[in-house]
N, C-alpha and C positions, 0 to 999 in steps of 0.2 A: 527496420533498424537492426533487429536479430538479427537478419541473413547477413547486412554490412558487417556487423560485427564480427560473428563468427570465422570471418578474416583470420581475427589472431588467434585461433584456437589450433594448438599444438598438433599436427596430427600423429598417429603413431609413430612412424615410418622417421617422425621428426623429432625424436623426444630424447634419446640418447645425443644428436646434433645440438639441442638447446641444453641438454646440462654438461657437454663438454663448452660451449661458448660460455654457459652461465659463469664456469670455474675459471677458466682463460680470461673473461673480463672481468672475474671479480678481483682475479689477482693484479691485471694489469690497476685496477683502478685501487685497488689497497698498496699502491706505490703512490698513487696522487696523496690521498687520503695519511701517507706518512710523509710527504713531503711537508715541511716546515710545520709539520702537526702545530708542536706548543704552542707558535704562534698564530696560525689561523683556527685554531680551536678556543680566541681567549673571545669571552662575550663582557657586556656591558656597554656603556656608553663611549666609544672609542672611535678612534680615524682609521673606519678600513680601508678607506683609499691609502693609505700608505702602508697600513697591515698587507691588503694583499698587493695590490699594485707595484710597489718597490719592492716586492720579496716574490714575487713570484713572475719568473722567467722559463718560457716552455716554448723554443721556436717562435716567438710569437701570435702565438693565442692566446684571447682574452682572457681574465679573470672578471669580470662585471659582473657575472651570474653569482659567485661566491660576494661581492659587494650586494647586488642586490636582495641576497635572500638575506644578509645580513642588519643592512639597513635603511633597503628598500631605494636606491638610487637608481635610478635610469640613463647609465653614462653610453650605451650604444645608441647609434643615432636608429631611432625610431622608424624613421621613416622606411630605413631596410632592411625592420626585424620589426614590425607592426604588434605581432601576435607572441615573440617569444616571450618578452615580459609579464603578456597575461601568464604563460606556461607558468611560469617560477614562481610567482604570487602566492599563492599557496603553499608553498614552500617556503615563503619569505612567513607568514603568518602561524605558521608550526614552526618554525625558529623560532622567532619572536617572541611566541608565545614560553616558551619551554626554556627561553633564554634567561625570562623574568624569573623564574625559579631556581634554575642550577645555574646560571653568570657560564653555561660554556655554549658556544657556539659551533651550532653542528651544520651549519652549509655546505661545507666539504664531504659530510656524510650524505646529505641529503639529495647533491649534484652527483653524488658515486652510485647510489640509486636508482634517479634518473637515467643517468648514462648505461648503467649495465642492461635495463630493457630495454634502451635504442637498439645497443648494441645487439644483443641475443636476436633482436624480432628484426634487425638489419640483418644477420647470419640469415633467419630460416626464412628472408623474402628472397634473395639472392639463390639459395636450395633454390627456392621451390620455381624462380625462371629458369636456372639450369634443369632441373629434373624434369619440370610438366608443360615447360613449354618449351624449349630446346629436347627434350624428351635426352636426356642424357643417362647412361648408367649410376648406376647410385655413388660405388667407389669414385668414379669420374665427377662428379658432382659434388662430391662432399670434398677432393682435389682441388677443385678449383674457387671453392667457399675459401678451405683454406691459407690457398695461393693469395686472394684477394685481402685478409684480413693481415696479410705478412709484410703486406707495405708498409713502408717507415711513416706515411701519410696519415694509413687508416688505424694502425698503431695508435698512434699519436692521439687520431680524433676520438676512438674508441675510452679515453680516460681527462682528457684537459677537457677544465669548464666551458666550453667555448659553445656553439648554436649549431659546427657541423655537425656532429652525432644525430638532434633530431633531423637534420636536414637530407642529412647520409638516409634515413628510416622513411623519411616519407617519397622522398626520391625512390627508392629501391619499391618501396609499397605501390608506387604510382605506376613505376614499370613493370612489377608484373601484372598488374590491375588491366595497363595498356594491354601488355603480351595476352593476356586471358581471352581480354576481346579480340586481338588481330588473329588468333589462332582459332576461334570460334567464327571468324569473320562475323561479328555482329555488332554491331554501334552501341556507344557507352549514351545512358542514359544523361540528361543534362547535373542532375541533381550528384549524380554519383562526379563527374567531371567539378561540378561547381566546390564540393569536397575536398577534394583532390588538390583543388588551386586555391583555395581560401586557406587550411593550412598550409600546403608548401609553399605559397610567395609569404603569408604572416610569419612565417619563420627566416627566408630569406625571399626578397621582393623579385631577384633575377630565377628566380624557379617558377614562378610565373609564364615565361617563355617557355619551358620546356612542357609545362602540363598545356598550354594550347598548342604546343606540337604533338604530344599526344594524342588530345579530341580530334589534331588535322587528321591525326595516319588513321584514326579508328573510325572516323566519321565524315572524313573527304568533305566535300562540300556543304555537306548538311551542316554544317558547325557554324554556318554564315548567316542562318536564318535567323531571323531575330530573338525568334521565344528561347531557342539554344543561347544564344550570344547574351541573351541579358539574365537567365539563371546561371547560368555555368562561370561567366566573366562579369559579367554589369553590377550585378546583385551582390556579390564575397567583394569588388574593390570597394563597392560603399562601405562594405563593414572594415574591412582595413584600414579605409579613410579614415572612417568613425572614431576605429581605437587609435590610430596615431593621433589625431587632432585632439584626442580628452587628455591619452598619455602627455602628449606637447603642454597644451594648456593646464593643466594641474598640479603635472609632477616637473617636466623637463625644465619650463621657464622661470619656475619659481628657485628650484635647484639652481637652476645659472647665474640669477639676481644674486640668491643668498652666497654662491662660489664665489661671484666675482667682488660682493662686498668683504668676505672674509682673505679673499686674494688682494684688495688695495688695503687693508690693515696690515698683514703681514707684509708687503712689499718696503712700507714705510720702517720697520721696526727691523727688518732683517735684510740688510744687505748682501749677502753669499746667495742667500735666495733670488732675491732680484737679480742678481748677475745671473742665477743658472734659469730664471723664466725668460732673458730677454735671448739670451742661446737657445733655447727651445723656441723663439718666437722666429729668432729668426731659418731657423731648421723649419719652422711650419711655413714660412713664404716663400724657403727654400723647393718644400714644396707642391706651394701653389702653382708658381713657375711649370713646373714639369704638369701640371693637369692640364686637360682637354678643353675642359671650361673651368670657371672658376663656381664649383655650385658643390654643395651639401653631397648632392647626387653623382658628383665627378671626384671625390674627396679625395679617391686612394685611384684615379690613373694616373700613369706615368709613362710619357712621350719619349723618353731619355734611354732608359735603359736599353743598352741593345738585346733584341729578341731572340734573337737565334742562341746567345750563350743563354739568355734564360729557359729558354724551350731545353735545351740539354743540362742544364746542373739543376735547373729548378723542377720546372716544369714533369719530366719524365726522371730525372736525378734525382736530387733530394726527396721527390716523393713516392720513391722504391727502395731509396740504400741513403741513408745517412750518410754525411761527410765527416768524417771525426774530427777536422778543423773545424775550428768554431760550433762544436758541436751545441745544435738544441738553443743558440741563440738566436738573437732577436736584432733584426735589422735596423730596429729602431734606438738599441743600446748597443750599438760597438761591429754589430758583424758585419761584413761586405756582403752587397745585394749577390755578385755572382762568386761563389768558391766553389775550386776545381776539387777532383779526388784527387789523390795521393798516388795512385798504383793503375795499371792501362787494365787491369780485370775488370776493375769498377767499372769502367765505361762497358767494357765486355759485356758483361751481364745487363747492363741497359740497354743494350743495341738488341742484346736477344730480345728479350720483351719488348722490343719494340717491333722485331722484327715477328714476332708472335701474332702483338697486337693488330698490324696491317694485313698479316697474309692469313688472320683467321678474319678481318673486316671485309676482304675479297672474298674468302668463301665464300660468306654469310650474304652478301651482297645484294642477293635476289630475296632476302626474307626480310619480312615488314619490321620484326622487330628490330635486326641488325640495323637496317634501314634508320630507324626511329632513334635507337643509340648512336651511329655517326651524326644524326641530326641538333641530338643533343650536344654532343662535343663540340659540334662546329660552335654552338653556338659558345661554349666554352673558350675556345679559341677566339673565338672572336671578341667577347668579353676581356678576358687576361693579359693575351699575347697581340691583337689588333687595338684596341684600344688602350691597352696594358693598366687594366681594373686589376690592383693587388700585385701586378709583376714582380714587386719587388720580395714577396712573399707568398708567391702564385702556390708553394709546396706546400703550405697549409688547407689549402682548398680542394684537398685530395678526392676526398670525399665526396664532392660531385658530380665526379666524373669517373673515378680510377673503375666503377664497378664493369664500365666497358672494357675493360684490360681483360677478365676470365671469363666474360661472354664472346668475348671474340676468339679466345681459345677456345671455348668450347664447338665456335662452328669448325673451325681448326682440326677439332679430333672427330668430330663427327663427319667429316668430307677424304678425310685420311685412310687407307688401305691398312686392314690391323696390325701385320707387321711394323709399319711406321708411328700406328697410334699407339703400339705401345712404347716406344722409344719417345715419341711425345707426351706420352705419361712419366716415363723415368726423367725426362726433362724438366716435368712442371712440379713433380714432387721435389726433386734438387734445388728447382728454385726457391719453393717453400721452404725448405729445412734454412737453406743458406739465408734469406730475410727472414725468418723467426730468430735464429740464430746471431748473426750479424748485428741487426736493426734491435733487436731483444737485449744483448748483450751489452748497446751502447745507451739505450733507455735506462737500463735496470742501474747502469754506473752512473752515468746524469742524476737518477732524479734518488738516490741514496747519498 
């Protein structure tokens, strides 16, 4: 349990990189934290669904983590976030507690917290697969940490309450866990795997797929035999089962009874109201219509939206460079699924990184861990844009996947003749300045 541990133990070489991210997400997160302060700092017996809910608009990410440390509700569907509830729990009980005395509610402080170690120990696992298993140059390295955190996506997820940040953390942790062994050519132990998958699908359930692509690339065939197959996967879905089914049965169904009793009182007594649920009722069959199937589990596909403009304004657009139209809004309140940019630069600079992305994923091609990140994305792809799970919001889900963007750069400069790698260094540091800059600029006006 030590040696696991010692994972997140800072090494030298790493300690100046954790207290420049430390600063960089404290401040980005001391923007959340003054957004709508007065109001989401007031405590006592109060309706924080409509405290934070109706007042808090961020691209669309949740706020429910800032509801539930406040008064313990469980409004994301369980089923495919099993585990992040337990995370906040404790949080919810140091609120709570501390609420009963000073009437202020600190969730917002609590969730900025939270978020800043994801963040920091997302920075130095991203290092350390550039530097010790891509074996990169240090400045080179610490460029393309950079580059990655400059996204308008990772931006984003780096400070709003939402479940990607720990998901961005375990994901990154899980890859270089993988990279460690594909680079030692030695197979991951079942227990260290069953880890690996027990948090990252409890956090989100489609991460799941990616850690048994992992045990596939680090342990080939062996991963089929049963003793592997029921620690690594059998054993952590029963515990998932476990906590969905008590979280359902305890908290979720009692909460819907007591919602929808307090929803037919008010229906009767408030007419404005009932006209504006039977418009949302019919927006919600609006769309069921557009889903794969009609299940829990198919909630947010959508059949409709054309893909190819989503794959360009959403997909690789909106989660590199902001669109200053409808900036930071919510599809679900007023903004069009696909908005174009304003100026042909803006595409400009996506076609580069994209054209980045591909021709450092050819480099890389022949090495397991490239390998294993095209494997992931696909599956990305396949998820978002094939089945269109989120399309209409696909740019919040950045975090998933975007960290193959500066890996793939990295085999890029490493396959490159110096002359040109360093003109792909003046390249990738430009790109950075221009999305801290840019994407920075239009956050910091948004959320002031």
């Amino acid at each position: 349990m030590r040696k696991a541990l010692s994972i997140f133990g800072i090494k030298r070489e790493e300690r100046w990189l954790a207290l420049v991210a430390l600063l960089f997400f404290a401040a980005l997160n001391a923007l959340m934290v003054a957004y709508q302060h007065p109001l989401f700092t007031k405590g006592g017996n109060l309706g924080y669904w409509s405290i934070f809910y109706q007042h808090f608009r961020v691209s669309g990410f949740d706020c429910y983590a800032y509801i539930a440390m406040s008064q313990w509700r469980l409004l994301y569907a369980v089923i495919r976030h099993p585990l992040y509830f337990v995370i906040l729990y404790p949080c919810y009980l140091l609120n709570h507690w501390q609420m009963g005395w000073t009437g202020f509610n600190m969730a917002i402080y609590l969730m900025a917290v939270l978020l800043v170690v994801c963040d920091v120990y997302s920075c130095i696992f991203l290092y350390r697969i550039l530097r010790e298993i891509l074996e990169m140059r240090r400045r080179e390295a610490y460029l393309l940490t950079a580059l990655f955190f400059s996204f308008a996506s990772i931006m984003l997820t780096s400070f709003v309450p939402d479940h990607f940040a720990f998901s961005m953390l375990l994901l990154l942790l899980s890859l270089y866990v993988f990279g460690c062994h594909l680079k030692a050519k030695t197979p991951m132990k079942p227990w260290k795997t069953m880890l690996l998958f027990l948090f990252s699908s409890g956090i989100s359930l489609t991460n799941g797929v990616k850690i048994g692509l992992g045990a596939l690339f680090t342990n080939g065939k062996h991963v089929f035999r049963p003793h592997y197959l029921f620690v690594a996967f059998v054993l952590p879905l029963f515990i998932l089962l476990g906590a969905f089914v008590f979280q359902n049965e305890t908290l979720v169904k009692p909460d819907t009874v007591r919602s929808a009793s307090i929803l037919e009182k008010r229906l009767k007594k408030d007419s404005v109201y009932a006209k504006q649920i039977a418009e949302r009722s019919k927006e919600a069959e609006n769309r069921v219509e557009g889903q794969i199937i009609d299940s829990p589990l198919f909630e947010f596909t959508d059949v409709r939206t054309p893909k190819l403009e989503a794959a360009v304004e959403n997909l690789f657009g909106e989660s590199l460079l902001l669109h200053r139209r409808y900036l930071l809004q919510d599809v679900n309140q007023g903004r069009p699924v696909i908005v174009g940019y304003e100026q042909v630069w803006q595409y400009g600079v996506i076609a580069v990184v994209f054209f980045l992305f591909v021709a450092g994923a050819w480099m890389g091609r022949k090495n397991r861990l490239m390998q294993l990140c095209l494997a992931w994305f696909s599956t990305d792809l396949l998820l978002h844009i094939a089945l269109g799970f989120g399309i209409t919001e696909v740019y919040i889900m950045g975090a998933h996947w975007m960290f193959i963007l500066p890996i793939a750069a990295g085999f890029l400069l490493l396959r490159l003749p110096s002359r040109w790698r360093i003109a792909l260094q003046v390249l990738l540091l430009s790109l950075t300045l221009l999305f801290v800059l840019y994407n920075g600029m239009h956050i910091v006006q948004y959320m002031l």
